[in-house]
LOGUZA-39772 format. One record per residue (C-alpha): x, y, z; residue number from 0. Coordinates in nm, 2 decimals, decimal comma. Layout:
(lumpa (X Y Z) NUM);
...
This chain:
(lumpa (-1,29 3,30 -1,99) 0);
(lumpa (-0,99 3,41 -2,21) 1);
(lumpa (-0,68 3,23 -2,19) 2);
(lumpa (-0,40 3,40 -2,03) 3);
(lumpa (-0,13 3,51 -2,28) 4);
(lumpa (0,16 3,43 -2,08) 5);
(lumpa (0,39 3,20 -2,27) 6);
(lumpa (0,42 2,82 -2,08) 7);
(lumpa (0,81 2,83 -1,93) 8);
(lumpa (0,87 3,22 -2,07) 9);
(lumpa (0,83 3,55 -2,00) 10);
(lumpa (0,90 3,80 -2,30) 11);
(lumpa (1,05 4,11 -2,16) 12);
(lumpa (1,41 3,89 -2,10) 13);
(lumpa (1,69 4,11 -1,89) 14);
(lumpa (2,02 3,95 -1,93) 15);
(lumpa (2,30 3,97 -1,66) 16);
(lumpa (2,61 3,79 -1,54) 17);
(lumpa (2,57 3,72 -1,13) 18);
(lumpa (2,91 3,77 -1,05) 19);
(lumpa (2,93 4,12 -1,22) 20);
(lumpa (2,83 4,44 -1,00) 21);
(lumpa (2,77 4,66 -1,34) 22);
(lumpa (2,56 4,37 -1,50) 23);
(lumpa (2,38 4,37 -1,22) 24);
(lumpa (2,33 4,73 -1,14) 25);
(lumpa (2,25 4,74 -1,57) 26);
(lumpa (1,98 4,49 -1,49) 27);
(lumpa (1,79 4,71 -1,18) 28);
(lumpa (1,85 4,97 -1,44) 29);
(lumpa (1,67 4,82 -1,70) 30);
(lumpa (1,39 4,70 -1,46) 31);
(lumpa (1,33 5,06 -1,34) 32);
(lumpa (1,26 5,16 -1,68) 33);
(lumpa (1,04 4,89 -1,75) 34);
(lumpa (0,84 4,96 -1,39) 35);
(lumpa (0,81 5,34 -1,51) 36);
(lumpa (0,66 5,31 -1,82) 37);
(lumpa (0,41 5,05 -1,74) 38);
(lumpa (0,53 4,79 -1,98) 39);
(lumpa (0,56 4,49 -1,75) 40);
(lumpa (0,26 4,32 -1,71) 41);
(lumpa (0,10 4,04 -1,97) 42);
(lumpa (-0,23 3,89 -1,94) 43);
(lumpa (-0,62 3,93 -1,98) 44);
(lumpa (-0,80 3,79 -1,64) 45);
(lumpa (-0,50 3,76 -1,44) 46);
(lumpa (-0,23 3,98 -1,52) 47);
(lumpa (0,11 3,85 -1,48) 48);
(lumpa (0,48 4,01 -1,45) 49);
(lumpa (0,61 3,94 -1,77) 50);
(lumpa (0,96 4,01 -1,69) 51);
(lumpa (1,24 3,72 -1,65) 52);
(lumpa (1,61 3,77 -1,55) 53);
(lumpa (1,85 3,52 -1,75) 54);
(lumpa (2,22 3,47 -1,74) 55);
(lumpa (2,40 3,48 -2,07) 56);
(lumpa (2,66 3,24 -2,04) 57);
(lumpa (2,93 3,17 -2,31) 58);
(lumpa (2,69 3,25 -2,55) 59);
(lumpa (2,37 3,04 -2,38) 60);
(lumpa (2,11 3,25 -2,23) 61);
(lumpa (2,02 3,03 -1,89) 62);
(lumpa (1,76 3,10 -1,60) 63);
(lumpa (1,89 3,20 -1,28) 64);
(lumpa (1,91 2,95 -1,02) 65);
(lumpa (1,90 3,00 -0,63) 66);
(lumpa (2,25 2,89 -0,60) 67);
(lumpa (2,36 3,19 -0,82) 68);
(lumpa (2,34 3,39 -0,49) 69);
(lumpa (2,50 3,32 -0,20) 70);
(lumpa (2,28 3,52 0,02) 71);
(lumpa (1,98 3,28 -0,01) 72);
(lumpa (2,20 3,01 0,07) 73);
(lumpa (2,34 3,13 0,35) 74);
(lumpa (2,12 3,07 0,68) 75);
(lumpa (1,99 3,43 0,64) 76);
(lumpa (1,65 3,37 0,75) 77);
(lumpa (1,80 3,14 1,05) 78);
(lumpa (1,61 3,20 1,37) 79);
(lumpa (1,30 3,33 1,17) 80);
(lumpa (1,04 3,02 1,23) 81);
(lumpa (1,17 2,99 1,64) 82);
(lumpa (1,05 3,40 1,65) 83);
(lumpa (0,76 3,35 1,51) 84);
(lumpa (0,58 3,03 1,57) 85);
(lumpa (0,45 3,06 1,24) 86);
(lumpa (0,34 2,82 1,02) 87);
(lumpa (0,27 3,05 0,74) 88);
(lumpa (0,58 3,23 0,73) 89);
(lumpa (0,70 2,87 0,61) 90);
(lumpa (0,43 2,87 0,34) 91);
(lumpa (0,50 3,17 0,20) 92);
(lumpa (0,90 3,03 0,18) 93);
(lumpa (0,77 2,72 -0,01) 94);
(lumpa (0,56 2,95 -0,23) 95);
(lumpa (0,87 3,14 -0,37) 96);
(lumpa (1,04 2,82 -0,39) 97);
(lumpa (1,38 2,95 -0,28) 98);
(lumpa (1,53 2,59 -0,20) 99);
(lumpa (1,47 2,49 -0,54) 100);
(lumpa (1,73 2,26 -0,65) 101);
(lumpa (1,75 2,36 -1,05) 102);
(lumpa (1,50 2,53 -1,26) 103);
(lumpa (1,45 2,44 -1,59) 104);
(lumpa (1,38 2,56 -1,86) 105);
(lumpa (1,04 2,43 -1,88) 106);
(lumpa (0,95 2,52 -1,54) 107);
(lumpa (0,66 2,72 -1,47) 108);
(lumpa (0,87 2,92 -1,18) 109);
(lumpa (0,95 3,23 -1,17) 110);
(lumpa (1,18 3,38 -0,84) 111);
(lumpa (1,43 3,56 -1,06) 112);
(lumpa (1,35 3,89 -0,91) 113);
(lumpa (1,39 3,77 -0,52) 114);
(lumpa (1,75 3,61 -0,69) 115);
(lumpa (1,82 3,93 -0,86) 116);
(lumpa (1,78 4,15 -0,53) 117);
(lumpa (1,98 3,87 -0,35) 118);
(lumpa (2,27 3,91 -0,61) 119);
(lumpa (2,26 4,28 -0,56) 120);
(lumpa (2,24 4,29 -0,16) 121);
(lumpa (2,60 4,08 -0,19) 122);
(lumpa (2,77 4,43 -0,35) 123);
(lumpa (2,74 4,71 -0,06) 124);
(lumpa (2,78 4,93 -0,36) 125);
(lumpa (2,45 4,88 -0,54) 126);
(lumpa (2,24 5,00 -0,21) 127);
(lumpa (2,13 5,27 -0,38) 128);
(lumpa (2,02 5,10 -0,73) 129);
(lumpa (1,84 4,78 -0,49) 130);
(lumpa (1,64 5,10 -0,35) 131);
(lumpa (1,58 5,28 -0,65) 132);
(lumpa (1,44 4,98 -0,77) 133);
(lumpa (1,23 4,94 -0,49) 134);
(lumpa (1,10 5,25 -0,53) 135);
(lumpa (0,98 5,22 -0,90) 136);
(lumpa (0,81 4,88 -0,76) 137);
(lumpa (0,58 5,04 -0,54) 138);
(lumpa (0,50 5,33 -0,74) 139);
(lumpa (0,41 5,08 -0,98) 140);
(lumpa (0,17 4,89 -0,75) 141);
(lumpa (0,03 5,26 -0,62) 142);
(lumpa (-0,05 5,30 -0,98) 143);
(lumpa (-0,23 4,99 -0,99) 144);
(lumpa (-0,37 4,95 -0,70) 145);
(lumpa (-0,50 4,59 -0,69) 146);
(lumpa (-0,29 4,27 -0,60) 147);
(lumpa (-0,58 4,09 -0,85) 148);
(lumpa (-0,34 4,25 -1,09) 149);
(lumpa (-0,02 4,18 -0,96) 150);
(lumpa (0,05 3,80 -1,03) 151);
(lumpa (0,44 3,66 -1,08) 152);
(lumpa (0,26 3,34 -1,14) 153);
(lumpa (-0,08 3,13 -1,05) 154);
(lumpa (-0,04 3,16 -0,68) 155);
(lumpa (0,25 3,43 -0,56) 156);
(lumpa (0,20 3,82 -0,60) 157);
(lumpa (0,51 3,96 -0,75) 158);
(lumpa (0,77 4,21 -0,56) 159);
(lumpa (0,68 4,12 -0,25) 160);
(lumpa (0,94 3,85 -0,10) 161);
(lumpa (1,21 4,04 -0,31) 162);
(lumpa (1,12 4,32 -0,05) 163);
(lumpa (1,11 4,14 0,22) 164);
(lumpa (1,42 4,02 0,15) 165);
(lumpa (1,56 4,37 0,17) 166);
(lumpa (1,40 4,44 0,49) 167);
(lumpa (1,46 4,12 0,69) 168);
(lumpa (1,88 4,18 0,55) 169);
(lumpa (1,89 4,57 0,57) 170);
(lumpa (1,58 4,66 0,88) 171);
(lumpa (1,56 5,06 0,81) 172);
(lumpa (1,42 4,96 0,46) 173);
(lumpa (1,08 4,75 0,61) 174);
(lumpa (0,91 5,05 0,51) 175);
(lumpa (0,90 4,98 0,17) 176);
(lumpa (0,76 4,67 0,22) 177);
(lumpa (0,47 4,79 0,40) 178);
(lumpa (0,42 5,07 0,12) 179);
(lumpa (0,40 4,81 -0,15) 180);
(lumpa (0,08 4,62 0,03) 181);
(lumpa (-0,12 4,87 -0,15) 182);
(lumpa (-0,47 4,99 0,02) 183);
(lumpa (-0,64 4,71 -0,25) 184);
(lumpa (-0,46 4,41 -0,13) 185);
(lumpa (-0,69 4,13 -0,14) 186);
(lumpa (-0,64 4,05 0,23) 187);
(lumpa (-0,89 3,72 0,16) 188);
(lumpa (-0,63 3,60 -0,06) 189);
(lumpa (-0,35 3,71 -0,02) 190);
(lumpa (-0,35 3,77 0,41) 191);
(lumpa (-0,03 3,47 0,42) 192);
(lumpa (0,18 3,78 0,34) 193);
(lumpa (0,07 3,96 0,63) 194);
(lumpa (0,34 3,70 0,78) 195);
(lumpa (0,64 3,90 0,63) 196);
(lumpa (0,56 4,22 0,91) 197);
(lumpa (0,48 4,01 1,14) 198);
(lumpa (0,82 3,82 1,11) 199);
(lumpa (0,99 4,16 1,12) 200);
(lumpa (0,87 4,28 1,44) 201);
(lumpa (0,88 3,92 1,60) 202);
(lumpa (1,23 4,02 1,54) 203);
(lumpa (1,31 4,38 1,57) 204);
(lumpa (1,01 4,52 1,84) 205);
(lumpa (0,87 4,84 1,74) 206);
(lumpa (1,22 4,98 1,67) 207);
(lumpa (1,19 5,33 1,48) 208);
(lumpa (1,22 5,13 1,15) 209);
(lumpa (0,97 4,92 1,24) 210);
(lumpa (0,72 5,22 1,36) 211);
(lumpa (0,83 5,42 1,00) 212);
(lumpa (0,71 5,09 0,83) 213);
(lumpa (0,37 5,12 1,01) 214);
(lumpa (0,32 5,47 0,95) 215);
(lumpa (0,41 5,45 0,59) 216);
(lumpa (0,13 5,18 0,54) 217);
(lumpa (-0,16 5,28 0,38) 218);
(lumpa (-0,34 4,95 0,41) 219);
(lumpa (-0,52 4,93 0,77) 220);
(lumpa (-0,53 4,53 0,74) 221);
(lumpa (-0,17 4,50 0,70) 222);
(lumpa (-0,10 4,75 0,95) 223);
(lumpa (-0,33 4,56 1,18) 224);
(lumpa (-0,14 4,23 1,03) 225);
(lumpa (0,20 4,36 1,24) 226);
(lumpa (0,09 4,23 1,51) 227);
(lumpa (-0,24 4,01 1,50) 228);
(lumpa (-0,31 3,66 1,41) 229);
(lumpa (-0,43 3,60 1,04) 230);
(lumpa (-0,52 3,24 0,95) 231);
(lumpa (-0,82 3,33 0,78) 232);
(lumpa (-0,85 3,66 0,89) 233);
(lumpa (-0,71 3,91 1,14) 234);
(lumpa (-0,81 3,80 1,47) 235);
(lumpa (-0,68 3,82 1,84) 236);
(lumpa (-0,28 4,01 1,92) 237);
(lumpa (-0,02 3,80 1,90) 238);
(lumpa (0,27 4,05 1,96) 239);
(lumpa (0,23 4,38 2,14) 240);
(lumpa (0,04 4,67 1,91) 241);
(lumpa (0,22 4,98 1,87) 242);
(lumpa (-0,06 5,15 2,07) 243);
(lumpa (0,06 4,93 2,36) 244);
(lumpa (0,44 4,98 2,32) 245);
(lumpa (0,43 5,38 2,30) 246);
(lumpa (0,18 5,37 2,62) 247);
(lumpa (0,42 5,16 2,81) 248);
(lumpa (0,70 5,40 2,65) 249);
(lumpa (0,60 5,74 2,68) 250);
(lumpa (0,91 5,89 2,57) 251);
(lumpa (0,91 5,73 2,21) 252);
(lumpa (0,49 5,87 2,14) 253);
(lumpa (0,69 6,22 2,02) 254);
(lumpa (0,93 6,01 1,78) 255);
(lumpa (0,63 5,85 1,68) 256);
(lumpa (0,45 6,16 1,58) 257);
(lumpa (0,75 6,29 1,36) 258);
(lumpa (0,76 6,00 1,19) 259);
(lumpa (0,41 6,09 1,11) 260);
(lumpa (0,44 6,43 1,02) 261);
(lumpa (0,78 6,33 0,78) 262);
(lumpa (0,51 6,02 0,63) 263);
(lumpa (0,24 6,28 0,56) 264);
(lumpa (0,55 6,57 0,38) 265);
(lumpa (0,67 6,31 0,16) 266);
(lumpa (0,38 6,09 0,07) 267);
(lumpa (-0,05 6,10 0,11) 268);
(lumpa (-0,23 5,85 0,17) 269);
(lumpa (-0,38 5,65 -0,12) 270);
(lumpa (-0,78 5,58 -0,06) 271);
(lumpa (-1,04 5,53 -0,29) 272);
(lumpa (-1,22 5,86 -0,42) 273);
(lumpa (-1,63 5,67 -0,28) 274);
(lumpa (-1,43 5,68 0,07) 275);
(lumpa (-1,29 6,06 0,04) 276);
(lumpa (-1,59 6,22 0,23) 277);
(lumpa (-1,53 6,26 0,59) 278);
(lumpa (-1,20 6,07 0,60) 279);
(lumpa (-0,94 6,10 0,82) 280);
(lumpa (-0,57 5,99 0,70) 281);
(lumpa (-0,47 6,08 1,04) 282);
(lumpa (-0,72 5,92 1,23) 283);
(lumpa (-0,70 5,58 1,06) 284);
(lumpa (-0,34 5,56 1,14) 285);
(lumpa (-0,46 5,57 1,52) 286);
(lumpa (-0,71 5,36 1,47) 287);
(lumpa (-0,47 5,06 1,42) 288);
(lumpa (-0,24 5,12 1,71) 289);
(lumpa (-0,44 4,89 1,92) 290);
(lumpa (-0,67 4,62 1,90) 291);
(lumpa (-0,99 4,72 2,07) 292);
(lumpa (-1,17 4,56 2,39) 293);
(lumpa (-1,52 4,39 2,32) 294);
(lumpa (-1,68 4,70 2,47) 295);
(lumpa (-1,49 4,94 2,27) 296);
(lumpa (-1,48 4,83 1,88) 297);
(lumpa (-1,67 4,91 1,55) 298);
(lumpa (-1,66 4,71 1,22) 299);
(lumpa (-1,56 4,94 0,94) 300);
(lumpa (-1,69 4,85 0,56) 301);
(lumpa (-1,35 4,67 0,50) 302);
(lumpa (-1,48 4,46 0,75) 303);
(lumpa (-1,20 4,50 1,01) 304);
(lumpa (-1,21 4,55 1,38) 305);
(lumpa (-1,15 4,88 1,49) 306);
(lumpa (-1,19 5,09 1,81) 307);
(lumpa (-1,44 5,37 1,88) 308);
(lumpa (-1,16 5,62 1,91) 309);
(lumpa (-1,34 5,88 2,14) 310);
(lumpa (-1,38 5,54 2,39) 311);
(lumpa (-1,00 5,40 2,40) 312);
(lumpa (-0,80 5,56 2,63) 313);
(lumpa (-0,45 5,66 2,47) 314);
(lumpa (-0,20 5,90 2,61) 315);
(lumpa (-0,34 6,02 2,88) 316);
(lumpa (-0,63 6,10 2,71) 317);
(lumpa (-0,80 5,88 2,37) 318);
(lumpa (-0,71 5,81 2,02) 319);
(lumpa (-0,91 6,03 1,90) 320);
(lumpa (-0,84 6,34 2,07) 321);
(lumpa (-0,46 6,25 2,02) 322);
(lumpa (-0,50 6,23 1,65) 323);
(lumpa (-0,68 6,55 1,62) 324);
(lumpa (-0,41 6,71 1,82) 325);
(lumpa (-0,13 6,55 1,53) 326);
(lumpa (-0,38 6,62 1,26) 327);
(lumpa (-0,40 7,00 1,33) 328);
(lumpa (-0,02 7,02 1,39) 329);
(lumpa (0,02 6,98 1,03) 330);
(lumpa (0,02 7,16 0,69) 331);
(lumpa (-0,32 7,22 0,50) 332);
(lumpa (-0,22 7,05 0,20) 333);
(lumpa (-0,42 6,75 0,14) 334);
(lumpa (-0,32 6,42 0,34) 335);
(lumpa (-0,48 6,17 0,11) 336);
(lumpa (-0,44 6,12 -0,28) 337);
(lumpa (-0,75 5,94 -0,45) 338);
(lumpa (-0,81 5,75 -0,66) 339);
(lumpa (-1,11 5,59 -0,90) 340);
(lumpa (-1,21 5,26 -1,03) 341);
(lumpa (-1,30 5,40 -1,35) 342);
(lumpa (-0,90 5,55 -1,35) 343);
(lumpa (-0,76 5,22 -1,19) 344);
(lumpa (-0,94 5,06 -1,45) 345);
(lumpa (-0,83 5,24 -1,74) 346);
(lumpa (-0,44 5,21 -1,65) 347);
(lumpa (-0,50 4,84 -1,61) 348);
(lumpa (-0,60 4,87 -1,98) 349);
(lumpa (-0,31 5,10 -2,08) 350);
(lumpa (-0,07 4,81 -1,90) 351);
(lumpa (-0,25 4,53 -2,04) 352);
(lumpa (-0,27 4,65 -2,42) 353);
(lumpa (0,12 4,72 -2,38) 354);
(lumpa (0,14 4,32 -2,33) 355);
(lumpa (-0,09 4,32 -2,63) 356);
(lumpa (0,18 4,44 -2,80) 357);
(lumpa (0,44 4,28 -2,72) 358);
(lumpa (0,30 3,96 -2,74) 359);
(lumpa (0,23 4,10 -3,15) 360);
(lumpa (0,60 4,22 -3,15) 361);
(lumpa (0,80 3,87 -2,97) 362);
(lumpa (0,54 3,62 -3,05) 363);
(lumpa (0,22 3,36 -2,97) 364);
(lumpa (0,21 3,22 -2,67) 365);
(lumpa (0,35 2,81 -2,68) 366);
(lumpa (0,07 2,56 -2,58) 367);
(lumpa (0,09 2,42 -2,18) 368);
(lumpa (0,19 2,05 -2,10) 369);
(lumpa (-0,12 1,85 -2,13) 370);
(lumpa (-0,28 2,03 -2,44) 371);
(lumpa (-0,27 1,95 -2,82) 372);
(lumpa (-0,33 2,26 -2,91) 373);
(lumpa (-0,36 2,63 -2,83) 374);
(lumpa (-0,79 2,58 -2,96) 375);
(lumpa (-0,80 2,29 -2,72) 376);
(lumpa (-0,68 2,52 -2,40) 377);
(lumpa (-0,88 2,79 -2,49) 378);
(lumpa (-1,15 2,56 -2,47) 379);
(lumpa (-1,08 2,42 -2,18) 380);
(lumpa (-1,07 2,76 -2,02) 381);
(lumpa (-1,41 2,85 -2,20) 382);
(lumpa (-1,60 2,63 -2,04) 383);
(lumpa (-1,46 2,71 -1,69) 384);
């Protein structure tokens, strides 16, 4: 096993920026967004990481950014979030990102300047529009990628992820990019704590029409699934009502709900792997997570996940699986899905990875983590994991 290249305490691609200036700020999404779109931000062999760190350049000192540099996570903004939800993971995931940390230092192996970053920007009404742009480039990013095994910020938190969620849980009508960024290959074994994020949203909101864009706009059935079941170890029994129950018992929102699939499917198909492409239905799998299905009534799909034998659930005054064949043939031709291929997936990971390569040739070896005398004695220590 290769060490991973990522520098103890560092990150090379350093984007500097003063927290009480708008135009720093906006600079710095700028310069993130070009980062994002030309692939040149992750560093690693095994485990990929972000290699991107934002620093404050102080009378001449570059510093890290620290959680008290914006107000906004200091400010009870989450207040009322762990009553809503019960939920003991929610509180994990907080721990995780560290956002209560007192001072980071230099040496510290934690890395939340892009949650503090978004925090700065959400303070200015004025850099909406960059926050989102940036947003954007993140999850056409992950699209790209495709695997959360990729996606590392450090040895135990994905990247991007709680920097959307902070967008969402402040401004509601953006929780659909959150749910775009959990990617069809999320590793819901792993990574499943983050399933708490959508569920914390709709403990909040209900199935408001953001929240229902954020489901349709999901192309991972486990996190759509993850709105509103339980997921200790894996998605299990409702906790909050499913979408399929809330448009039943509110007839008059089920035509809202099928615009908001017919915009989802103009703007954006769904991403699915190119072995699954034969016989399926981008439509249908959307209806096949609006409820969770009676003993009598479910099938296990490959994934593994519980679903309902759509021609047996009764939906609408008829079943799911008439109603999404009635939505599927009310819309264009043009293909509803976009594929994709391990060997492709594969061989952008490789494009991404040798862009680290160099870098790490261009800014320098990596330094030698505490404990360690030397960079051979860590590399042997992970050889012989």
């Amino acid at each position: 096993m290769k060490l991973p290249l990522v520098p103890y305490g560092q990150r090379h691609n350093v984007i500097l920026l003063d927290p009480a200036d708008p135009k720093s700020i906006a600079a710095a999404l700028s310069e993130y967004r070009q980062l994002l779109d030309c692939n040149d931000v992750l560093f690693g062999d095994c485990y990929p990481y972000l290699d991107v760190e934002f620093k404050v350049l102080q009378a001449g000192n570059i510093c890290r950014l620290q959680v008290s540099d914006a107000p906004l996570l200091n400010e009870q903004t989450f207040a009322g979030m762990y009553t809503d939800t019960h939920d003991e993971q929610l509180n994990t995931v907080l721990d995780y990102a560290s956002w209560q940390q007192e001072y980071i230092e230099d040496g510290d192996e934690i890395f939340i300047s892009e949650i503090i970053l978004f925090a700065l920007a959400l303070g200015f009404p004025q850099l909406e529009a960059d926050v989102v742009a940036t947003a954007e480039s993140m999850i056409a990013f992950a699209r790209r990628l495709n695997d959360s095994g990729n996606m590392w910020r450090d040895s135990e938190t994905i990247f991007g992820i709680d920097a959307l969620f902070l967008l969402a849980w402040h401004k509601p009508k953006y929780s659909y990019l959150l749910s775009r960024f959990m990617i069809p290959e999320w590793d819901i074994q792993v990574l499943q704590f983050y399933l708490c994020f959508l569920h914390a949203l709709l403990a909040r909101e209900g199935w408001s029409a953001d929240l229902v864009k954020a489901y349709v706009y999901c192309d991972n059935p486990a996190a759509r699934l993850g709105f509103y079941c339980g997921y200790d170890s894996c998605l299990d029994e409702p906790i909050l009502p499913s979408l399929g129950e809330y448009l039943q018992q509110h007839p008059e929102q089920y035509q809202s709900f099928v615009a908001q699939v017919k915009s989802r499917f103009s703007e954006q198909a769904m991403l699915i792997d190119a072995d699954c492409e034969q016989g399926f239905n981008a439509v249908l799998s959307l209806f096949q997570t609006l409820v969770f299905p009676n003993t009598d009534q479910w099938d296990e799909q490959e994934a593994g996940l519980v679903m309902p034998i759509v021609d047996a659930t009764p939906f609408m005054g008829s079943s799911l699986g008439e109603q999404a064949a009635q939505l599927k043939s009310e819309l264009p031709t043009a293909a509803l899905t976009l594929t994709y291929s391990r060997s492709s997936r594969s061989a952008f990971r490789r494009e991404c990875l040798e862009k680290g390569q160099a870098r790490q040739l261009r800014l320098g070896e990596p330094r030698v983590s505490p404990g360690f005398a030397s960079v051979q004695e860590e590399q042997d220590f992970y050889d012989d994991l």
